[in-house]
MISEZA-25017 format. One line per field, with one value per residue: residue number from 1; x negated, y, z of N, C-alpha, C in turn. Coordinates in nm, 3 decimals. Layout:
num [NUM,...]
neast [X,...]
nnorth [Y,...]
nup [Z,...]
caeast [X,...]
canorth [Y,...]
caup [Z,...]
ceast [X,...]
cnorth [Y,...]
cup [Z,...]
end
This chain:
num [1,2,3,4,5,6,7,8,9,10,11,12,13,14,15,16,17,18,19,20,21,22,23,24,25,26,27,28,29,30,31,32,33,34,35,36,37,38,39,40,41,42,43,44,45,46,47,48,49,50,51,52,53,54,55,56,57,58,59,60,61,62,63,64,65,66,67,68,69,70,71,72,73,74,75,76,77,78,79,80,81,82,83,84,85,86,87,88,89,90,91,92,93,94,95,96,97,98,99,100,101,102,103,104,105,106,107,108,109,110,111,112,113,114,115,116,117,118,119,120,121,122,123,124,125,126,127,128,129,130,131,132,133,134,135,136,137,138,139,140,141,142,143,144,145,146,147,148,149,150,151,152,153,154,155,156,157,158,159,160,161,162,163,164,165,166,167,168,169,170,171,172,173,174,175,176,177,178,179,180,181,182,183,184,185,186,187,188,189,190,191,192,193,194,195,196,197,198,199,200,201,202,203,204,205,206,207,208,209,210,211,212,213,214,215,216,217,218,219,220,221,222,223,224,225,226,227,228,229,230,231]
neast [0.843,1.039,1.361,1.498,1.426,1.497,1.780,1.837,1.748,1.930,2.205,2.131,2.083,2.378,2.515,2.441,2.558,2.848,3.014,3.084,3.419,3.647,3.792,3.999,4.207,4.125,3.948,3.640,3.351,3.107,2.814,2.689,2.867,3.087,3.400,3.555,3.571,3.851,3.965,3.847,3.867,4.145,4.089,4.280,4.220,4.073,4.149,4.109,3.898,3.810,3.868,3.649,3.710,3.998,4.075,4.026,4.163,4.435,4.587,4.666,4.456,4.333,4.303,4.167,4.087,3.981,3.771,3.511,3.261,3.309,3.325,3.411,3.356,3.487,3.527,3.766,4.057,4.162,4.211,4.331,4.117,3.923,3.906,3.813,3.532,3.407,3.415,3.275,3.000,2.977,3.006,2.923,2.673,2.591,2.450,2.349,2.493,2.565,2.438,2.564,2.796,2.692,2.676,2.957,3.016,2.862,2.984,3.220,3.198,3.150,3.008,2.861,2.787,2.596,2.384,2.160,1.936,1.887,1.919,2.079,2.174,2.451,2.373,2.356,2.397,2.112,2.146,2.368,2.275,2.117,2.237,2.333,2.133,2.097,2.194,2.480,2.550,2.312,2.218,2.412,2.355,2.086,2.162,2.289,2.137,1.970,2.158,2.212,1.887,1.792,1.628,1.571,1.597,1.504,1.611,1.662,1.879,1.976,2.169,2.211,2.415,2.627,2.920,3.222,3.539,3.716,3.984,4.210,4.213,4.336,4.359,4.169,4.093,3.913,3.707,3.568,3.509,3.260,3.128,2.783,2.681,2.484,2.194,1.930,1.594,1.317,1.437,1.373,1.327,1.528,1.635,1.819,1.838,2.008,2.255,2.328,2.540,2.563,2.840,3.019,3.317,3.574,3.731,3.926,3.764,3.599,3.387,3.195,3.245,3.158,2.868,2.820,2.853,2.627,2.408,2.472,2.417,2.183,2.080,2.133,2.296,2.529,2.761,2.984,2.977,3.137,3.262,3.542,3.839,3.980,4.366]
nnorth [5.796,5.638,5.735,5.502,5.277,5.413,5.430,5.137,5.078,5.192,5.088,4.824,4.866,4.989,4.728,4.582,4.752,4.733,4.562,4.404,4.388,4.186,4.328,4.283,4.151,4.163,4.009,3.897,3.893,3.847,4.082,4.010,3.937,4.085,4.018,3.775,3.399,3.325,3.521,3.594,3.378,3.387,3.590,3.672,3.437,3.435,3.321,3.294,3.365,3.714,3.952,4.259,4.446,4.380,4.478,4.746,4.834,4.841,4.608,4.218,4.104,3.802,3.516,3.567,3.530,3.666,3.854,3.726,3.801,3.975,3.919,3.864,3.765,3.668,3.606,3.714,3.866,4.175,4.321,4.417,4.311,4.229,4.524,4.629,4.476,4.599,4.840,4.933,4.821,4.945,5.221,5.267,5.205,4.916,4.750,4.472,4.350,4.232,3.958,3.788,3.724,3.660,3.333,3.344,3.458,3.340,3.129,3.111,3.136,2.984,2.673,2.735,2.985,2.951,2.904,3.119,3.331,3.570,3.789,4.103,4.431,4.687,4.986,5.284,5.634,5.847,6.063,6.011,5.763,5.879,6.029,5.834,5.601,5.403,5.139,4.968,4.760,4.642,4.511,4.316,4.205,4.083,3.912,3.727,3.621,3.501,3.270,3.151,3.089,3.227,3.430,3.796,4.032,4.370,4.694,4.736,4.817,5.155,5.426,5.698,5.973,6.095,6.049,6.122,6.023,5.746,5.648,5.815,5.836,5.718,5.485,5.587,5.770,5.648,5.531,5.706,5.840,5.702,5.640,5.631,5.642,5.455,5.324,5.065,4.950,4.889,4.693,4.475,4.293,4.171,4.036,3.773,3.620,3.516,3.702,3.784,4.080,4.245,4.380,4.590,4.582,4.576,4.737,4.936,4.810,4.989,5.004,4.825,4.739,4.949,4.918,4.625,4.642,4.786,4.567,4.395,4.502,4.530,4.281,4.115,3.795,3.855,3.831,3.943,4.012,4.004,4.125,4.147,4.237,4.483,4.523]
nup [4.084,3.817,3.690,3.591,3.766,4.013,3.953,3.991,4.217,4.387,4.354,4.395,4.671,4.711,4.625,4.817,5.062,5.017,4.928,4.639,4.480,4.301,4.026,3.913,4.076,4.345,4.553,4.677,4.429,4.231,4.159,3.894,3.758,3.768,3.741,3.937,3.944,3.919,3.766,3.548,3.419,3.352,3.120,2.819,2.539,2.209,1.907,1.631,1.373,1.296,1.032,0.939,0.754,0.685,0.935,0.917,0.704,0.760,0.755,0.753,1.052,1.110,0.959,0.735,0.422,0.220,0.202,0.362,0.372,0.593,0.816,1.187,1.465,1.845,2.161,2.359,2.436,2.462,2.809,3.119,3.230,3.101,3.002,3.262,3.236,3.013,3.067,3.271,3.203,2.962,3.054,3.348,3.388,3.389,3.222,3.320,3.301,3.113,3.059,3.198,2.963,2.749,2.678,2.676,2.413,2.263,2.265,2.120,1.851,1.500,1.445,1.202,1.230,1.448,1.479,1.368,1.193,1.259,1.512,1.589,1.661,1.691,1.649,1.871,1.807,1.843,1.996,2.140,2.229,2.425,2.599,2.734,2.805,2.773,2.525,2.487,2.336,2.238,2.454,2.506,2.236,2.333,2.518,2.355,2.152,2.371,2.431,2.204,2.094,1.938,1.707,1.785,1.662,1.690,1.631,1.347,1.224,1.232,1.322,1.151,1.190,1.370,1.414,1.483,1.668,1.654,1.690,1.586,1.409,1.053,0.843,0.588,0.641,0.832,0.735,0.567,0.780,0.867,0.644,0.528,0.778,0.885,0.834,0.711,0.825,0.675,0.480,0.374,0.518,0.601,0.406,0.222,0.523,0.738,0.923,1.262,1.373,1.620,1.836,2.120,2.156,1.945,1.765,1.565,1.327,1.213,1.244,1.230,1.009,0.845,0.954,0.861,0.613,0.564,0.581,0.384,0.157,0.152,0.135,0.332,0.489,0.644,0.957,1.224,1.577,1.862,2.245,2.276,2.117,2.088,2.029]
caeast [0.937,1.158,1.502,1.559,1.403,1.587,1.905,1.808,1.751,2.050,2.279,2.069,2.156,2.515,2.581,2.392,2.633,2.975,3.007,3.176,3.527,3.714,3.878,4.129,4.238,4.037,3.850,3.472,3.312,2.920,2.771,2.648,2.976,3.209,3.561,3.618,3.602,3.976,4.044,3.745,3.943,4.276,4.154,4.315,4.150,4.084,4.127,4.035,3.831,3.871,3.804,3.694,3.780,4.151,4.093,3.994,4.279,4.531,4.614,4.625,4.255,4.349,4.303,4.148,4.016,3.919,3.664,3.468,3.182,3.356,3.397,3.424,3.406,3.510,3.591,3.831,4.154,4.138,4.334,4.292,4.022,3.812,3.853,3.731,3.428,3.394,3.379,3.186,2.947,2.922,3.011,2.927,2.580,2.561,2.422,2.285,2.684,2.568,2.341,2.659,2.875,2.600,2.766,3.115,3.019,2.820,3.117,3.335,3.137,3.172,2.940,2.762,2.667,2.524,2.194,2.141,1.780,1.876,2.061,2.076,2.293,2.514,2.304,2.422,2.345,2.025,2.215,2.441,2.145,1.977,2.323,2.384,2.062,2.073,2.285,2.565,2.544,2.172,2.233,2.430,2.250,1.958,2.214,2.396,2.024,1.931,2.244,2.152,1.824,1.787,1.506,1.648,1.520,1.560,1.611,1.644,1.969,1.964,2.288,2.163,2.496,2.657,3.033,3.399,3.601,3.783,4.132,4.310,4.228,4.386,4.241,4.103,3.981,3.790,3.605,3.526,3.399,3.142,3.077,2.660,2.615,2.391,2.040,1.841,1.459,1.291,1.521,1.288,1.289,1.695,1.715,1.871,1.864,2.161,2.214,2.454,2.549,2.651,2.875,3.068,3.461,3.608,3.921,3.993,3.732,3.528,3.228,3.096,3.335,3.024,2.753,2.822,2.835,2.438,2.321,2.528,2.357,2.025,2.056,2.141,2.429,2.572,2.837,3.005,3.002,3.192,3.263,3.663,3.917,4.146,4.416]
canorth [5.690,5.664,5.708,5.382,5.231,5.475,5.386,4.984,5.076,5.261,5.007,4.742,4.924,4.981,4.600,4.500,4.775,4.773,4.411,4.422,4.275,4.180,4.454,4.202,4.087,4.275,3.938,3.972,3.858,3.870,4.155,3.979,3.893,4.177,3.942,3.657,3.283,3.274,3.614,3.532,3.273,3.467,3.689,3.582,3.389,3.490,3.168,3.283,3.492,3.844,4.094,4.395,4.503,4.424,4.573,4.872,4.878,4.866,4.474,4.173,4.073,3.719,3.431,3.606,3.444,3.735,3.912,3.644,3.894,4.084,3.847,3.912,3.649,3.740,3.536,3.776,3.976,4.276,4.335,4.540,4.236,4.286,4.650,4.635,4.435,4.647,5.009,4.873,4.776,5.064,5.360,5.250,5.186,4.807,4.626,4.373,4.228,4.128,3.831,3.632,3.739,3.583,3.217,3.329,3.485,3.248,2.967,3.186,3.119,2.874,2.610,2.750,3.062,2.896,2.924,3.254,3.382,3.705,3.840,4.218,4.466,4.796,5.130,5.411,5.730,5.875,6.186,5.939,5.649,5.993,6.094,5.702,5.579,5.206,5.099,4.841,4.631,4.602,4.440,4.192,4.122,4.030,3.811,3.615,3.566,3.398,3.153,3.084,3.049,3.246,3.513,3.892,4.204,4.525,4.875,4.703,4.900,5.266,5.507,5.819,6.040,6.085,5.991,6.150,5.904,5.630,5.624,5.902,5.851,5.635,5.388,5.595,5.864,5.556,5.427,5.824,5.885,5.613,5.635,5.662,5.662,5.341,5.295,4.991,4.996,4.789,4.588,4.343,4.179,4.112,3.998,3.644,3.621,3.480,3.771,3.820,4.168,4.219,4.523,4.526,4.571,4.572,4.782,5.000,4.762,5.065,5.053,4.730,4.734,5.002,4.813,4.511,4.699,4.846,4.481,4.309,4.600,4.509,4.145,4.011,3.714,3.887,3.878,4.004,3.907,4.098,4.057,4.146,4.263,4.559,4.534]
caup [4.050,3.734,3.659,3.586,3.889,4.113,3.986,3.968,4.358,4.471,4.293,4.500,4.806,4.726,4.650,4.968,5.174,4.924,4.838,4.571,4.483,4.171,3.964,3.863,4.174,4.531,4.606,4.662,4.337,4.230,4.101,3.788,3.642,3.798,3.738,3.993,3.847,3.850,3.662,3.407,3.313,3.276,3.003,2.688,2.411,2.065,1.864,1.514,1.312,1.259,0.918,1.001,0.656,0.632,1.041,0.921,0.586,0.838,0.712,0.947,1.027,1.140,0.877,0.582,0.303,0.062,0.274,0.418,0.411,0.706,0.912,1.314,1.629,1.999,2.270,2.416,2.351,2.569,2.860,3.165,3.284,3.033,2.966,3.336,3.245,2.884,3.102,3.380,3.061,2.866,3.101,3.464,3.408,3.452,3.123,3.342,3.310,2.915,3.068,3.197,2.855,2.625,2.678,2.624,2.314,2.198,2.237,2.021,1.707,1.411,1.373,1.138,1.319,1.613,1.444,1.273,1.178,1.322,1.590,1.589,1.805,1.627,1.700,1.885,1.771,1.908,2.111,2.260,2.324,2.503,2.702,2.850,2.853,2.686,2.434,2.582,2.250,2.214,2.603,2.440,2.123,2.368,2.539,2.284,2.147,2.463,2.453,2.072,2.140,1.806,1.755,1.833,1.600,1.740,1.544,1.241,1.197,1.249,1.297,1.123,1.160,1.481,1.403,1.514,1.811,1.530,1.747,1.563,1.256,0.986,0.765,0.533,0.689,0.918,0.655,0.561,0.919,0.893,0.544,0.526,0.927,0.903,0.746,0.671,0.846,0.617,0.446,0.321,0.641,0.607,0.225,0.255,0.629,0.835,1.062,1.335,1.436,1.776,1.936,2.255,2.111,1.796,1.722,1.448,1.237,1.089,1.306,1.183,0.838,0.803,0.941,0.771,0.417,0.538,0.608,0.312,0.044,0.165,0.095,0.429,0.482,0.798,1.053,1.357,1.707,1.997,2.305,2.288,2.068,2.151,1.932]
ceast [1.016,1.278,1.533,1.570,1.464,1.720,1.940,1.812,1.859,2.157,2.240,2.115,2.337,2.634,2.593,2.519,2.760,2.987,3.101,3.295,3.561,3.821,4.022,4.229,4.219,3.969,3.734,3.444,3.178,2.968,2.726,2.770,3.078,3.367,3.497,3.621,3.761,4.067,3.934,3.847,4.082,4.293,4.164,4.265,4.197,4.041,4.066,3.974,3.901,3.763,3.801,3.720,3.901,4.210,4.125,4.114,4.393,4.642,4.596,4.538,4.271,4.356,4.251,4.044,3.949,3.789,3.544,3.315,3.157,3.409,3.357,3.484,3.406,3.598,3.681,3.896,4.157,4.260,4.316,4.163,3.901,3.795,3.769,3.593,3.334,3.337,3.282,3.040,2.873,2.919,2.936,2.760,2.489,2.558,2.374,2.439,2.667,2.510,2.446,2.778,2.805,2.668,2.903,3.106,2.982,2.944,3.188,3.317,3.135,3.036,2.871,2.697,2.641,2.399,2.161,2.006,1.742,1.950,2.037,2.223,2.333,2.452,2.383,2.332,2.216,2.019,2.275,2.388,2.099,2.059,2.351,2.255,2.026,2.216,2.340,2.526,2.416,2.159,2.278,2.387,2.179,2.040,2.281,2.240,1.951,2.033,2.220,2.015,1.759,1.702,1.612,1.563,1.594,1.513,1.644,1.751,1.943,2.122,2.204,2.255,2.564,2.825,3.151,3.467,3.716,3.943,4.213,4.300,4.240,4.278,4.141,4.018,3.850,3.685,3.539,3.426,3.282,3.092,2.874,2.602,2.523,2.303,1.982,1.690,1.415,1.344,1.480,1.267,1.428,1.690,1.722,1.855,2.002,2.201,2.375,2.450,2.657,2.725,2.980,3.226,3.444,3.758,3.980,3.905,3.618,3.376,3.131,3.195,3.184,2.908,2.733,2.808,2.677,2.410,2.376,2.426,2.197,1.953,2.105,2.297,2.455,2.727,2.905,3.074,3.036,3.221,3.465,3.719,4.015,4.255,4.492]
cnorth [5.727,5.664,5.567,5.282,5.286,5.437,5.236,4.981,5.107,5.132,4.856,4.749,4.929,4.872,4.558,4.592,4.773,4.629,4.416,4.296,4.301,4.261,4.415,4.173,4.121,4.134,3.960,3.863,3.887,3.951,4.161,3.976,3.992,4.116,3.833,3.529,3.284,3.390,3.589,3.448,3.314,3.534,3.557,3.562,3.459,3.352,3.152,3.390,3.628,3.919,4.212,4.491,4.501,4.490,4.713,4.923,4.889,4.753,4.373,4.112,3.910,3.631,3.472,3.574,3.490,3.785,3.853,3.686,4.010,4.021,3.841,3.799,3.727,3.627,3.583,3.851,4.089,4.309,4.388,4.438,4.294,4.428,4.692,4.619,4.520,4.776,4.999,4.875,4.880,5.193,5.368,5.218,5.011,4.735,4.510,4.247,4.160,3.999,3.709,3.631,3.666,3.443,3.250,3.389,3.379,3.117,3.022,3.166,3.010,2.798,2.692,2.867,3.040,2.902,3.015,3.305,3.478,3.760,4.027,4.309,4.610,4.922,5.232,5.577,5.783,5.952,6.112,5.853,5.771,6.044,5.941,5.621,5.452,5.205,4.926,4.653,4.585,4.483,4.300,4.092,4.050,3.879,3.732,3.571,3.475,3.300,3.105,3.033,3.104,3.410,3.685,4.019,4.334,4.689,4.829,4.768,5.020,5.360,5.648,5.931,6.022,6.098,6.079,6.020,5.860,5.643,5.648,5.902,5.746,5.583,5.446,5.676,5.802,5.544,5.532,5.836,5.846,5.563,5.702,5.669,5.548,5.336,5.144,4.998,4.886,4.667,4.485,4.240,4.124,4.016,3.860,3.579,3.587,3.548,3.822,3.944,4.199,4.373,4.496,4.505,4.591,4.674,4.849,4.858,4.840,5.071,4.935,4.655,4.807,4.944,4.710,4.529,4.732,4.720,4.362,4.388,4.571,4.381,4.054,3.891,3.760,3.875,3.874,3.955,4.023,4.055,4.051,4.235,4.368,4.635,4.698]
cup [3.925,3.757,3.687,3.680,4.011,4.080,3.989,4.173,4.412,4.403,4.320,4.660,4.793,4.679,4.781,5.088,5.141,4.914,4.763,4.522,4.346,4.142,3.921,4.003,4.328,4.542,4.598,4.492,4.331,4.100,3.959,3.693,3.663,3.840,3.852,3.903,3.775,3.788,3.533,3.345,3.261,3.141,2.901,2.590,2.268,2.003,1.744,1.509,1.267,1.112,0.975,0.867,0.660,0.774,1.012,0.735,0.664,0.783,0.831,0.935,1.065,1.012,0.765,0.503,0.189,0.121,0.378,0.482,0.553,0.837,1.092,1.401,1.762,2.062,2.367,2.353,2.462,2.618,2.992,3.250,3.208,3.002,3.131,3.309,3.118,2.965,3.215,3.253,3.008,2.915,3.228,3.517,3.427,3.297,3.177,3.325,3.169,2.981,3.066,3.077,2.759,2.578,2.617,2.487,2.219,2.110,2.180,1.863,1.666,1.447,1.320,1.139,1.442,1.547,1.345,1.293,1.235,1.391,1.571,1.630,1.671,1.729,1.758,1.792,1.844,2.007,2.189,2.327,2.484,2.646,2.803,2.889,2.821,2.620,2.478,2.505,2.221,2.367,2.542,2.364,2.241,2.461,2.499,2.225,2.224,2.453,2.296,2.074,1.965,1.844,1.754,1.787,1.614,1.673,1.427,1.175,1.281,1.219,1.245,1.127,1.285,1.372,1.500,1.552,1.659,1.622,1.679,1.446,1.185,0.900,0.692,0.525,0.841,0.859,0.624,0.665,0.904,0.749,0.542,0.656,0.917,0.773,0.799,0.734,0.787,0.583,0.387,0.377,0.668,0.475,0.278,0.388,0.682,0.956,1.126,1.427,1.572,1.809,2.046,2.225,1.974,1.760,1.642,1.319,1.182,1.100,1.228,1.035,0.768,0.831,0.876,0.635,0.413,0.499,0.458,0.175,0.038,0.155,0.170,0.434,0.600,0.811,1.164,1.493,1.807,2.099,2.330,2.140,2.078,2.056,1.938]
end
């Protein structure tokens, strides 16, 4: 048996004997969505667009008109609901929670990325893909792709540089950190493309301030879709 199937089983078994309840609240809730209908709906909206450039200058990312290149959607402001549904997500083993996030991401976006040529997810490093085992945001990509209904290329970004934790460090030693961590795999297949890069939060700005500079250098019109915000 694999890994993956052994823990797809035990996590089968310990719905069926645990039923699980809402992190927000103790009511039982389904396994698919983690939150309860009526804490889902509690967390708080994100109404506009975000830069993750003037994020990551330590400027305010809300309304900006110079960087239009950097521009960042999320249907959520993070708050201990969603950092539930965020660590559940990315630490806890449960990407199957991207399937019912796809919709709410989706509805977060302009017009005129509701139909993007390319969806594509923000890479982990290859040591850290190797220590968790799937990458949270590639989960997503594949599910904001299904609620677009828009085609979904995978690897097409590459982290080549394993990266230092963004918290503690100021603007400019952010943009430092993640200076050259992302490569291009055949960028011929981006050049004038409408592509929307997906990752699961957003919060200093630098992670996809840098991705967005790979996929903008290589021709592509990109940008960024999350699923929260944590200011």
């Amino acid at each position: 048996m694999t890994v993956p199937f052994l823990r797809e089983l035990g996590r089968g078994l310990t719905d069926a004997l645990l039923p699980q309840r809402c992190p927000g609240c103790g009511v039982p809730a389904e396994a698919a969505t983690l939150l309860c209908d009526s804490c889902a709906a509690r967390v708080p909206r994100l109404r506009a667009a975000l830069c993750a450039r003037c994020l990551v200058e330590g400027r305010e990312p809300s309304g900006c008109a110079r960087h239009r290149a950097f521009s960042v959607f999320a249907p959520w402001l993070f708050d201990e609901r969603a950092a539930a549904v965020v660590h559940a997500l990315k630490y806890q083993d449960r990407p199957g929670l991207s399937a019912s996030l796809g919709g709410e991401m989706a509805a977060a976006l302009p017009a005129r990325w509701r139909r993007p040529d390319l969806v594509l997810e923000v890479p982990l490093h290859a040591a850290r893909l190797r220590e968790r085992g799937y990458n949270q945001s590639a989960a997503l990509a594949d599910a904001l792709a299904d609620a677009l209904g828009a085609p979904r290329l995978e690897c097409a970004l590459s982290r080549i540089r394993a990266t230092a934790p963004q918290a503690q460090l100021g603007p400019a030693r952010r943009r430092a950190n993640l200076a050259g961590a992302f490569a291009i795999e055949r960028p011929g297949r981006l050049r004038g493309r409408r592509v929307l890069l997906v990752d699961d939060v957003i919060t200093t700005g630098a992670t996809l301030d840098a991705a967005l500079t790979a996929l903008h250098d290589a021709g592509a019109l990109a940008a960024g879709a999350t699923l929260a915000w944590a200011q």
